[in-house]
C-alpha positions in Angstrom: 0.0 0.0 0.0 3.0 2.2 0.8 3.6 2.0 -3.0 0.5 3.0 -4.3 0.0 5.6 -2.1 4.0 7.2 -3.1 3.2 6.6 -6.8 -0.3 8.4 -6.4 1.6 11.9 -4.1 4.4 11.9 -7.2 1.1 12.0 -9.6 0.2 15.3 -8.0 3.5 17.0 -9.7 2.5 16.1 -13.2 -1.1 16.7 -12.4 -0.4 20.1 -10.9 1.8 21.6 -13.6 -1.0 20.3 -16.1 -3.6 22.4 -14.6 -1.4 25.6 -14.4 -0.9 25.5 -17.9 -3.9 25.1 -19.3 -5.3 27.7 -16.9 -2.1 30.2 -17.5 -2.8 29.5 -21.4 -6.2 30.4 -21.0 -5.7 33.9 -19.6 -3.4 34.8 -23.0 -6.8 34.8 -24.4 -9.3 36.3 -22.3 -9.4 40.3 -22.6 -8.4 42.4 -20.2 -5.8 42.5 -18.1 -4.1 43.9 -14.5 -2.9 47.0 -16.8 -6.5 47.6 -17.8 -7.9 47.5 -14.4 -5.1 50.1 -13.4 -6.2 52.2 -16.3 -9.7 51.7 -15.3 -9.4 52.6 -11.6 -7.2 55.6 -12.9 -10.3 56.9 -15.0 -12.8 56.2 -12.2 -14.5 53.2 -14.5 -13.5 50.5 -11.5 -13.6 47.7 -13.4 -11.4 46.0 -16.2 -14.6 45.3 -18.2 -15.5 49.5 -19.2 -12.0 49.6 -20.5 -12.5 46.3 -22.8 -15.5 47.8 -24.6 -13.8 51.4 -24.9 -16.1 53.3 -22.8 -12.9 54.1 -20.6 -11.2 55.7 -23.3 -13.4 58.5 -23.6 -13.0 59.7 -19.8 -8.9 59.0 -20.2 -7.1 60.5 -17.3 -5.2 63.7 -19.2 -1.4 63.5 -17.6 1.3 65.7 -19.2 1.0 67.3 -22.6 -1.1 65.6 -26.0 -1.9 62.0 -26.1 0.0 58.8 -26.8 -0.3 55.7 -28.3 -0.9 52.4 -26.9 -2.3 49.1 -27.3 -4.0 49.6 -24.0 -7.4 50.7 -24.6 -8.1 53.6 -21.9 -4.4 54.5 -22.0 -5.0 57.7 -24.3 -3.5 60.7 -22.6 -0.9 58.5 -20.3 2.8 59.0 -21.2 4.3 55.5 -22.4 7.2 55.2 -19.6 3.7 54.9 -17.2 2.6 51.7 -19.3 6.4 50.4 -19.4 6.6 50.9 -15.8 3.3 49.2 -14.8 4.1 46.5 -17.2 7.7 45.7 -15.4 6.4 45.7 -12.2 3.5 43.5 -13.0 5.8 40.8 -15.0 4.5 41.5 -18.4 7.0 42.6 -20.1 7.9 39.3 -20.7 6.8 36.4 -23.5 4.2 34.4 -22.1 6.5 30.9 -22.1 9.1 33.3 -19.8 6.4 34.4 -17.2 5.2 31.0 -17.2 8.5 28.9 -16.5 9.5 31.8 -14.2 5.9 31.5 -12.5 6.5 28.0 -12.1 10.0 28.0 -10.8 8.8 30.6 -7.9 6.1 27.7 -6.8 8.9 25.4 -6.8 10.5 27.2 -4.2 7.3 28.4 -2.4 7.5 31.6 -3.5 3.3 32.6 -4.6 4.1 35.7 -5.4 2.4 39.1 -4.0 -0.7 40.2 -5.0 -1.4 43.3 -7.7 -4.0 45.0 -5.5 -4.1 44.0 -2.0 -0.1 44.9 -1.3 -0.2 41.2 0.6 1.6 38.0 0.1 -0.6 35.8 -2.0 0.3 32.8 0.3 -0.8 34.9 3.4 -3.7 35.7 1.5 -4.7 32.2 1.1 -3.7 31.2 4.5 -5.8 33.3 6.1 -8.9 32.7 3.9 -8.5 28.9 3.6 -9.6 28.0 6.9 -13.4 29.5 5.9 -13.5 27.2 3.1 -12.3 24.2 4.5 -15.0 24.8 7.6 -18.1 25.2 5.2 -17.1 22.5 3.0 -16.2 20.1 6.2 -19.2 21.1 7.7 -21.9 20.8 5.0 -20.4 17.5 3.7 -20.5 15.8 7.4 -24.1 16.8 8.2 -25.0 15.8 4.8 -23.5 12.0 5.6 -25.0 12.2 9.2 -28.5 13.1 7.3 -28.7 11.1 4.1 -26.9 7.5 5.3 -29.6 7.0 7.5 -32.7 8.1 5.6 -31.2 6.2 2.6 -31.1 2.9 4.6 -34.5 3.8 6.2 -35.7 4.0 2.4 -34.6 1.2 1.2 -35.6 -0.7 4.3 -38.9 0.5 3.7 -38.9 0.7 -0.3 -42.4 1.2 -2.1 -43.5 2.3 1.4 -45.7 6.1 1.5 -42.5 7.1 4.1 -40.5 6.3 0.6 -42.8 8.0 -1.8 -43.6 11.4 0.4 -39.4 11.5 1.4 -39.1 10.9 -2.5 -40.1 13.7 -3.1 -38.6 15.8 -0.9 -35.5 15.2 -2.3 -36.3 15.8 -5.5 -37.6 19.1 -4.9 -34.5 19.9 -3.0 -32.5 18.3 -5.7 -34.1 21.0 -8.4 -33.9 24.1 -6.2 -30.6 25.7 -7.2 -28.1 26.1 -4.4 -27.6 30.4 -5.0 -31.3 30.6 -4.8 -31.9 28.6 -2.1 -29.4 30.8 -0.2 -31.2 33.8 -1.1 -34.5 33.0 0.0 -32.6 31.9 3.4 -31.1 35.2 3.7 -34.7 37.1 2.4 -36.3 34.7 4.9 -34.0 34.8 8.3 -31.5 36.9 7.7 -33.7 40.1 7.5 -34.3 40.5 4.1 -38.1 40.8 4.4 -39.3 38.6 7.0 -37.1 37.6 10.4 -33.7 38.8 11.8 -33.2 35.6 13.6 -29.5 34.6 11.7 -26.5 37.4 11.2 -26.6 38.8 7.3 -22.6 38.3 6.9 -19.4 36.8 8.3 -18.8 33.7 10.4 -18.3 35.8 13.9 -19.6 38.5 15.4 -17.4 41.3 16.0 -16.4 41.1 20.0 -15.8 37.3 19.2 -12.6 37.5 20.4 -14.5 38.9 24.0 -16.9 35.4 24.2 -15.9 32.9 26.5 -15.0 29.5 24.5 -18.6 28.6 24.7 -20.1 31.4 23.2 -17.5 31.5 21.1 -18.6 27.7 19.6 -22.3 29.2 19.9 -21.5 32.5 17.6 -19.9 30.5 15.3 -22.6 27.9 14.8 -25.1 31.0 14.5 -23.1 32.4 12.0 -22.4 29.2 10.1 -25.9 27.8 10.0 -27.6 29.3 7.1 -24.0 28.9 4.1 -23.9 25.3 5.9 -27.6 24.3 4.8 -27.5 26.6 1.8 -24.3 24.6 0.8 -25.8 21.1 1.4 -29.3 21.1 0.0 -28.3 19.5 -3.2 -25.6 17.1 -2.0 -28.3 15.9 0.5 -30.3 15.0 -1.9 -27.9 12.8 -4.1 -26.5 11.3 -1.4 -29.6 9.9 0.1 -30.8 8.8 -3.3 -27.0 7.0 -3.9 -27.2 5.4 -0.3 -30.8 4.3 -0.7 -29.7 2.5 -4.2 -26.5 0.7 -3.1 -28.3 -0.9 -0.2 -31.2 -2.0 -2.2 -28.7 -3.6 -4.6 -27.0 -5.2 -1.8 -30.4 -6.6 -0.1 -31.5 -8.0 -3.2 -27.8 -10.5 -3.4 -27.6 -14.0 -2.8 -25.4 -13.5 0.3 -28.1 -11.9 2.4 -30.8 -14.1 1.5 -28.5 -17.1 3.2 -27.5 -15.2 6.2 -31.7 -14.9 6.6 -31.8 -18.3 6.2 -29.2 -18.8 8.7 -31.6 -17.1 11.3 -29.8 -14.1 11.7 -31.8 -11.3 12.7 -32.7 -8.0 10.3 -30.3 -5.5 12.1 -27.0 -8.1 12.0 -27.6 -8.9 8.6 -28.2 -4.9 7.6 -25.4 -3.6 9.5 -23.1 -6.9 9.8 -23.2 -8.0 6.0 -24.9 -5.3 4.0 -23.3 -1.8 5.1 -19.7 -2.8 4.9 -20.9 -3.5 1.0 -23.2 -1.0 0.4 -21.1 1.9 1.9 -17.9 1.3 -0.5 -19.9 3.4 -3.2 -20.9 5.9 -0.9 -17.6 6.3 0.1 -16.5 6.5 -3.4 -19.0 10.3 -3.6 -17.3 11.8 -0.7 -14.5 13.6 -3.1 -16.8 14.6 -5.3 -19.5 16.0 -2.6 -16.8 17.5 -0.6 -15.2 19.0 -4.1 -18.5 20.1 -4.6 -19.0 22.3 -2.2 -15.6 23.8 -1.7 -15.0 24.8 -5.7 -18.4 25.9 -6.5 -20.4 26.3 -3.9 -17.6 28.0 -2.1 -17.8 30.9 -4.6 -21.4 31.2 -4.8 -22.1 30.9 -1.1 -19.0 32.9 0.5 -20.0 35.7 -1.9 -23.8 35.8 -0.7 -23.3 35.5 2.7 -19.9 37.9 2.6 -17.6 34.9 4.1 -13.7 35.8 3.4 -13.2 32.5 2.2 -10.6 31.1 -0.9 -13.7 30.8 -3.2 -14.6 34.7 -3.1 -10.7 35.3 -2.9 -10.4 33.9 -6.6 -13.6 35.4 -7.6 -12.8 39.0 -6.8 -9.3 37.9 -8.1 -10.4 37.4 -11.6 -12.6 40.4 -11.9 -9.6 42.6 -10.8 -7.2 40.4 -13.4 -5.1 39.6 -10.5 -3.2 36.7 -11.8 -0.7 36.1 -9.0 -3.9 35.3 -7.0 -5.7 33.4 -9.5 -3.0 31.2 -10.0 -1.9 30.9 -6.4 -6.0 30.0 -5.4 -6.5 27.7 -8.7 -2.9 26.0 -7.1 -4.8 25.3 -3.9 -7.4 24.2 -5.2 -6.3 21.9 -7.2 -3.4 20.4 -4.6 -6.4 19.9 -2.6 -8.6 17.9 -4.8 -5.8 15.6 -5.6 -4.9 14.9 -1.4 -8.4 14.1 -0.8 -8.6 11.6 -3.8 -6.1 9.9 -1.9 -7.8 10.4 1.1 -10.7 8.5 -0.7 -8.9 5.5 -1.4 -7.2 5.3 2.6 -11.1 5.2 3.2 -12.1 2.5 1.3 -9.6 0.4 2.3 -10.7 1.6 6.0 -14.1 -0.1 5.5 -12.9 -3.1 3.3 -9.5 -4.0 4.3 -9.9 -6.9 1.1 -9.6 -4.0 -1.5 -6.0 -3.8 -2.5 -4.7 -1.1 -4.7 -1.6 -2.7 -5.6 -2.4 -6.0 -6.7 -4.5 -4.2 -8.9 -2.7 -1.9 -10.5 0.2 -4.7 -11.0 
């Protein structure tokens, strides 16, 4: 197992560099850039987006004598040595195959990079914004399991049953509702929008946090994090009670429970002795994919409605602004931490089936 778990940590080099440069070579076409959003902030536009379509152009920022030419739309009026200047500083004066290997070398080393905008360290940035992430997606995936494994066994327990029809469809209405509006009608709804103030409107701690004794501290948090938490799960919930309630009627309907019935065994040894050892491999098998889920885009959606500082609204307001040391330095993350908890997956199934061995298969 040692084996297979080194080959799979040496995979994430490859893997990693892959991503980056099919990311870094899609920015070489997307317009815009960090020199546009200067030019735009300079002309009081505020986003890269008025400068694409020209409108900044009109309202250029008049400094020194006459107008200049440049490939920067918006740039009218600004002497050339500005452009060269912000051009050095930002790393693009360089071919794109230079800023890439030189990007690349600086991750080698640790080095991330500091961010266009925010004057910060793009690894402190994503230090102190990971954490928020990690808790919502942790949080949402584990009450999701605690939820759906046991009304998935209870389903299929009692399939064709009116407790199966009626919680049915539930889930499928929950399954339809989109996760951004469901979190808006929670915030209309409780967050005093329109109806109650009974949850805060923003952040995951109140502002004399720091004040509350550890219990109220535990207490503030889970008042803050309640309403991103159930806005985050609602879908997953749903496919995960549906996936649970299918493997275990696939499992009950096998030839090995029907002769440890015959054996005498009762309903709960041969459910929870036999069947969930088999029946959980699958559901297993979703917990990357629910847990990815929820921290890539659901992250984004969710830490921007509710205003969480998280590393979903980090790269969000990253690529609005066209700061690529931060777009690079989240998608990096992201990414190193989708692979980890693929291999996480594969510790876990071995957890609950020590027969499943990786090795012999791949050999």
């Amino acid at each position: 197992m040692g084996a297979y778990i080194l080959r799979r940590l040496l995979l994430i080099i490859p893997t990693l560099f892959g991503i980056m440069v099919i990311n870094f070579a899609l920015t070489q076409f997307v317009p815009g850039g960090p020199i546009e959003q200067v030019l735009a902030d300079l002309n009081g536009e505020g986003d890269v987006f008025s400068s694409i379509t020209g409108g900044a152009g009109d309202v250029a920022v008049e400094i020194g004598e006459g107008t200049s030419s440049s490939e920067y739309i918006g740039a009218r009026g600004l002497p050339p040595e500005f452009i060269e200047e912000l051009e050095r500083q930002f790393g693009l004066d360089k071919p794109p195959l230079q800023q890439f290997l030189h990007m690349m070398w600086n991750y080698v080393r640790f080095d991330f990079g500091e961010s266009y905008f925010k004057s910060e360290g793009v690894l402190e940035l994503v230090w102190d914004r990971l954490p928020v992430s990690i808790s919502l997606g942790l949080w949402a995936t584990l009450i999701s399991y605690l939820i759906s494994i046991p009304l998935g066994i209870r389903k299929a327990v009692r399939d064709g049953s009116r407790f199966d029809t009626w919680t049915s469809a539930i889930i499928i209405v929950a399954y339809a509702i989109p996760g951004f509006l469901f979190a808006i009608m929670l915030l209309v709804v409780f967050a005093g929008g329109s109806y109650w103030q009974i949850f805060p409107l923003r952040g995951l701690t109140s502002p004399n946090f720091e004040e509350l004794s550890w219990y109220a501290k535990i207490g503030d948090y889970a008042w803050h994090i309640a309403l991103p938490v159930l806005a985050s799960l609602i879908s997953s919930f749903a496919t995960l009670t549906l996936l649970t309630k299918n493997s275990f009627l696939d499992e009950i309907r096998k030839q090995y429970v029907v002769t440890a019935r015959a054996k005498g065994l009762s309903e709960h040894r041969v459910l929870y002795g036999h069947v969930f050892r088999n029946a959980m491999l699958i559901v297993i098998a979703g917990f990357p994919a629910l847990f990815l889920g929820v921290f890539f885009s659901g992250s984004v959606i969710i830490e921007t409605l509710f205003s969480l500082d998280g590393l979903g609204r980090l790269g969000f307001q990253a690529a609005l602004q066209r700061d690529y040391p931060v777009i690079f330095g989240t998608l990096f993350f992201f990414g190193l931490i989708g692979l980890i908890i693929g291999i996480l997956s594969d510790l876990m199934y071995i957890f609950v089936d020590p027969r499943i061995d990786f090795e012999k298969r791949d050999s």
